[in-house]
C-alpha positions as a Python dict, from the first residue, in 0.01 Angstrom:
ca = {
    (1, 'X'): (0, 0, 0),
    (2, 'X'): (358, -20, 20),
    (3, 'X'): (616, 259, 15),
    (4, 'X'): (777, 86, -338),
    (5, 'X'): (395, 165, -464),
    (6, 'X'): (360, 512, -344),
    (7, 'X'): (708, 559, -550),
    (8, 'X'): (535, 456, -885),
    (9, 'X'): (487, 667, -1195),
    (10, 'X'): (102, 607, -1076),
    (11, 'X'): (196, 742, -767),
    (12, 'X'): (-132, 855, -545),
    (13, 'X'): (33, 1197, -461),
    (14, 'X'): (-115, 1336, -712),
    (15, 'X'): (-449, 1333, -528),
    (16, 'X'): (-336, 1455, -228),
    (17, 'X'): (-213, 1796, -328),
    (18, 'X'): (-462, 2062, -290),
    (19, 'X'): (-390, 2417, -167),
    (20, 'X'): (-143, 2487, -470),
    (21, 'X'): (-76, 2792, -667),
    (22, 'X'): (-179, 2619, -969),
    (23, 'X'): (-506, 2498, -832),
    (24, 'X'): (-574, 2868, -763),
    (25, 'X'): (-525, 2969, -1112),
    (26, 'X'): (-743, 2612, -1259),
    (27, 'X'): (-998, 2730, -984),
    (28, 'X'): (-1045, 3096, -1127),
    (29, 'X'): (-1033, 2928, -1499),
    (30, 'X'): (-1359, 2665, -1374),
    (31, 'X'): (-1527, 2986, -1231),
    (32, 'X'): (-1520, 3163, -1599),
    (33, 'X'): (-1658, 2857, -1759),
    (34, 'X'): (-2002, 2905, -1714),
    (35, 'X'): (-1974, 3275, -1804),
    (36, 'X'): (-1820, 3141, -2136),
    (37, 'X'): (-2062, 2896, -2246),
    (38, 'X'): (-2361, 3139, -2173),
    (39, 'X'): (-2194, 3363, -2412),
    (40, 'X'): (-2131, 3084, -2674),
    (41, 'X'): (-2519, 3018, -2658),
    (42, 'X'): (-2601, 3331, -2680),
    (43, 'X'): (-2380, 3397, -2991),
    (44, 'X'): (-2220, 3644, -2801),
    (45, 'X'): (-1880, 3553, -2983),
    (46, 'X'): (-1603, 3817, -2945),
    (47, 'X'): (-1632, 3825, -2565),
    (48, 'X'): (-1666, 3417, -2567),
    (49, 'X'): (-1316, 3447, -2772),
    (50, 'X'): (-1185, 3698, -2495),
    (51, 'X'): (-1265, 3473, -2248),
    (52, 'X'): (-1105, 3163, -2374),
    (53, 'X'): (-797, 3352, -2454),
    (54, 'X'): (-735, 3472, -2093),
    (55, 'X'): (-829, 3140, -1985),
    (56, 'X'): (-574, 2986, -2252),
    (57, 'X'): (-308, 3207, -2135),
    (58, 'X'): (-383, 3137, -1717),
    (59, 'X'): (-347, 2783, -1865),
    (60, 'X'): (-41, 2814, -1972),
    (61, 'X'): (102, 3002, -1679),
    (62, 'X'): (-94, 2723, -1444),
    (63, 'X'): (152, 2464, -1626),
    (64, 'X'): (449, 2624, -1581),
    (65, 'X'): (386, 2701, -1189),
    (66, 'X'): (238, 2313, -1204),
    (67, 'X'): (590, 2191, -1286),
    (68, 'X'): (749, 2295, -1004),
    (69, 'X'): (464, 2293, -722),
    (70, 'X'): (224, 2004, -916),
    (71, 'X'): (-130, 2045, -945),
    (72, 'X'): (-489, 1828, -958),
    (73, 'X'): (-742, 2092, -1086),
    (74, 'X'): (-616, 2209, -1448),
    (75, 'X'): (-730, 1824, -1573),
    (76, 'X'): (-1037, 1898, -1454),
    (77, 'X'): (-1097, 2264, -1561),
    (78, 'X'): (-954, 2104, -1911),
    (79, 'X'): (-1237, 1887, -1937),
    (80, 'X'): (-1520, 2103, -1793),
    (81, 'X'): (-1413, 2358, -2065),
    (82, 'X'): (-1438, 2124, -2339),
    (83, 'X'): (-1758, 1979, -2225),
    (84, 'X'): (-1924, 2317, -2133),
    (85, 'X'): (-1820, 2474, -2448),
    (86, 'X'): (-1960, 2215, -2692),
    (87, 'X'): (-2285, 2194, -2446),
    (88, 'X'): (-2264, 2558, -2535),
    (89, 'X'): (-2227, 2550, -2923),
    (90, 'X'): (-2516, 2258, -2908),
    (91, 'X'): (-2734, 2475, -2763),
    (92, 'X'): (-2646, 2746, -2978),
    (93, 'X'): (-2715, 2491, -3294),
    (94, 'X'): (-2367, 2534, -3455),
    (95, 'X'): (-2280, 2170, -3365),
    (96, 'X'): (-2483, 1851, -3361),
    (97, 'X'): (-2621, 1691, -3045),
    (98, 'X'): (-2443, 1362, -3106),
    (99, 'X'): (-2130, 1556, -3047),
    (100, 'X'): (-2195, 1622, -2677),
    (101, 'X'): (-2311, 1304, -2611),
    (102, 'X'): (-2018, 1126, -2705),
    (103, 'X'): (-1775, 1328, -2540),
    (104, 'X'): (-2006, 1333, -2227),
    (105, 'X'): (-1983, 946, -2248),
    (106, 'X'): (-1612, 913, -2257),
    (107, 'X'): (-1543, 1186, -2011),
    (108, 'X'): (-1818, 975, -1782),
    (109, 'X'): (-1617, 642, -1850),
    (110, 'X'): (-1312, 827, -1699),
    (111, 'X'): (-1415, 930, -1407),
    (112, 'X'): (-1530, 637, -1308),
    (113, 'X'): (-1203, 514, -1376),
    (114, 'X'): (-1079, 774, -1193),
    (115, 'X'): (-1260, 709, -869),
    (116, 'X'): (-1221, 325, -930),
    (117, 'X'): (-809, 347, -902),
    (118, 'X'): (-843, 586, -609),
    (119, 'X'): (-1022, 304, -453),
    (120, 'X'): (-640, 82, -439),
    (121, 'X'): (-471, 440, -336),
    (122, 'X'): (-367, 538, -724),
    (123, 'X'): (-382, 892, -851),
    (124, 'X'): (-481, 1000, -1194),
    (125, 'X'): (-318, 809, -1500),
    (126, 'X'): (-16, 1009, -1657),
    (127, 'X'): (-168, 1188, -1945),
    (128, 'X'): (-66, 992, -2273),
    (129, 'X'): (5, 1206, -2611),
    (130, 'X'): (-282, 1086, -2763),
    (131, 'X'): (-513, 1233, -2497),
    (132, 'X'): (-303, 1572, -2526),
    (133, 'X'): (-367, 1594, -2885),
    (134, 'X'): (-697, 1517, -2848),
    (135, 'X'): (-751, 1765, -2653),
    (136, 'X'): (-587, 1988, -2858),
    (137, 'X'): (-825, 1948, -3171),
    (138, 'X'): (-1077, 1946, -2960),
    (139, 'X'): (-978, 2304, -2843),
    (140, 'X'): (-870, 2389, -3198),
    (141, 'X'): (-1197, 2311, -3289),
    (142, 'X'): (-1451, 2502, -2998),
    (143, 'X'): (-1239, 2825, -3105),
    (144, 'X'): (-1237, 2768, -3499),
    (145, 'X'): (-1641, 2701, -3459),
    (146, 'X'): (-1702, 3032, -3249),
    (147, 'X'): (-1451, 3235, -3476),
    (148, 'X'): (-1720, 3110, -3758),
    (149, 'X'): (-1999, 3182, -3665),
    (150, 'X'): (-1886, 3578, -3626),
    (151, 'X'): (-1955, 3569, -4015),
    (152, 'X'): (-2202, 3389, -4311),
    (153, 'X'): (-1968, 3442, -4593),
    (154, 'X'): (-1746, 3141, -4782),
    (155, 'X'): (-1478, 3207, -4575),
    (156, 'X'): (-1659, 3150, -4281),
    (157, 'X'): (-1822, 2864, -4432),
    (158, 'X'): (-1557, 2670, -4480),
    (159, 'X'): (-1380, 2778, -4142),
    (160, 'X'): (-1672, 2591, -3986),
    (161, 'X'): (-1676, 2271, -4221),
    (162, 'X'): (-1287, 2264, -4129),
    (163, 'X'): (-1320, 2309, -3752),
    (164, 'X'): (-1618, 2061, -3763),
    (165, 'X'): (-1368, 1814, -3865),
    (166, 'X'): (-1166, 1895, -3646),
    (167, 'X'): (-1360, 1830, -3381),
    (168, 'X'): (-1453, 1463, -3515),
    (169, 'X'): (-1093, 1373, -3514),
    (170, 'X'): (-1037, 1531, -3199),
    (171, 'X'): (-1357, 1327, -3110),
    (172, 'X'): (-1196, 1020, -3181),
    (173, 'X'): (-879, 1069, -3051),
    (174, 'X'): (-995, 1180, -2728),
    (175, 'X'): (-1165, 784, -2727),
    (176, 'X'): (-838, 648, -2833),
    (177, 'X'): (-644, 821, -2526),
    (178, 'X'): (-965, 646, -2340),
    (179, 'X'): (-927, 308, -2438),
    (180, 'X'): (-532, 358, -2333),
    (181, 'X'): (-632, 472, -1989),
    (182, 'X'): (-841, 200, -1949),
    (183, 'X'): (-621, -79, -2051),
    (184, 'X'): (-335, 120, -1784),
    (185, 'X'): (-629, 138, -1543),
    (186, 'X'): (-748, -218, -1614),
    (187, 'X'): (-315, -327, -1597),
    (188, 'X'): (-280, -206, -1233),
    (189, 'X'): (-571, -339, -1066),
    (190, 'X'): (-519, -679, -1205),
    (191, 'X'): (-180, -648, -1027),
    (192, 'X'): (-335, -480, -710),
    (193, 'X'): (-637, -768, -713),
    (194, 'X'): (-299, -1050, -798),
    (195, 'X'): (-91, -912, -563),
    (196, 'X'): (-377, -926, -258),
    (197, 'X'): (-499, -1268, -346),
    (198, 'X'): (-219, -1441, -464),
    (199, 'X'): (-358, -1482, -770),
}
């Protein structure tokens, strides 16, 4: 691949950056995850909560380092978190099944993705604001479903009927963000494939 390439918003830096402060910090967060999701299925609540709050504030000091040094881990530990947490709250039987399978699928889809691009030398997509606010709900809704299930009263009913949609939308906007990656990812290798065979 050519130096112009390398240059590119999809530049495949990205991939090649390892041994980074922020990595350190996304690397600690993936460690906690299974400790949180065993306490999510066992309805162990508050300390779930504790956990995802020092995890939540790591994350936010891991992108804040990440701007300055870059990162490749705190997309990952993003996504394990998400998917751990509602494998969690399936288990527990707060959320339907369906849930986890859909968000399993889509997460699947992208790493594919993922590993196809890195095949033509291409790091990970930018992340698009849809993804980001998917992600978001999705978030908003793993804490508003755990915060429910601490009580059985109306208030706590309708927390969890609110955070369960929620996590639809989030759902489907985490899809959305995956049909835009895939159209970008789908873009540059019809220009890699044109540019190599003069097509």
């Amino acid at each position: 691949m050519t130096n112009q390439k390398v240059n590119t918003r999809y530049s495949p830096e990205a991939r090649d950056i390892y041994f980074t402060v922020p990595n350190l910090i996304s690397a600690l967060r993936i460690i906690s995850i299974p400790f949180i999701s065993v306490l999510i299925s066992k309805h162990e609540m508050i300390a779930a909560l504790a956990l995802i709050a020092i995890s939540s504030a790591s994350d936010g000091l891991d992108g804040i380092i990440a701007r300055r040094f870059g990162q490749t881990l705190d997309p990952i530990a993003d996504r394990l978190l998400i998917f751990c947490s509602i494998l969690a709250l399936s288990v527990a039987g707060i959320i339907p099944w369906w849930m986890l399978i859909i968000v399993g699928l889509r997460d699947l889809w992208m790493a594919i993705q993922v590993l196809w691009l890195a095949q033509y030398g291409y790091g990970p997509l930018p992340v698009h604001f849809v993804g980001k606010a998917g992600t978001a709900l999705l978030m908003i809704s793993i804490v508003s479903l755990i915060f429910a299930d601490l009580g059985t009263n109306t208030f706590f009913h309708l927390l969890y009927i609110a955070a369960l949609a929620a996590g639809i939308w989030g759902i489907a906007m985490y899809w959305l963000a995956g049909y835009i990656y895939t159209k970008q990812g789908v873009g540059l290798l019809r220009k890699e494939l044109g540019e190599k065979y003069g097509a």
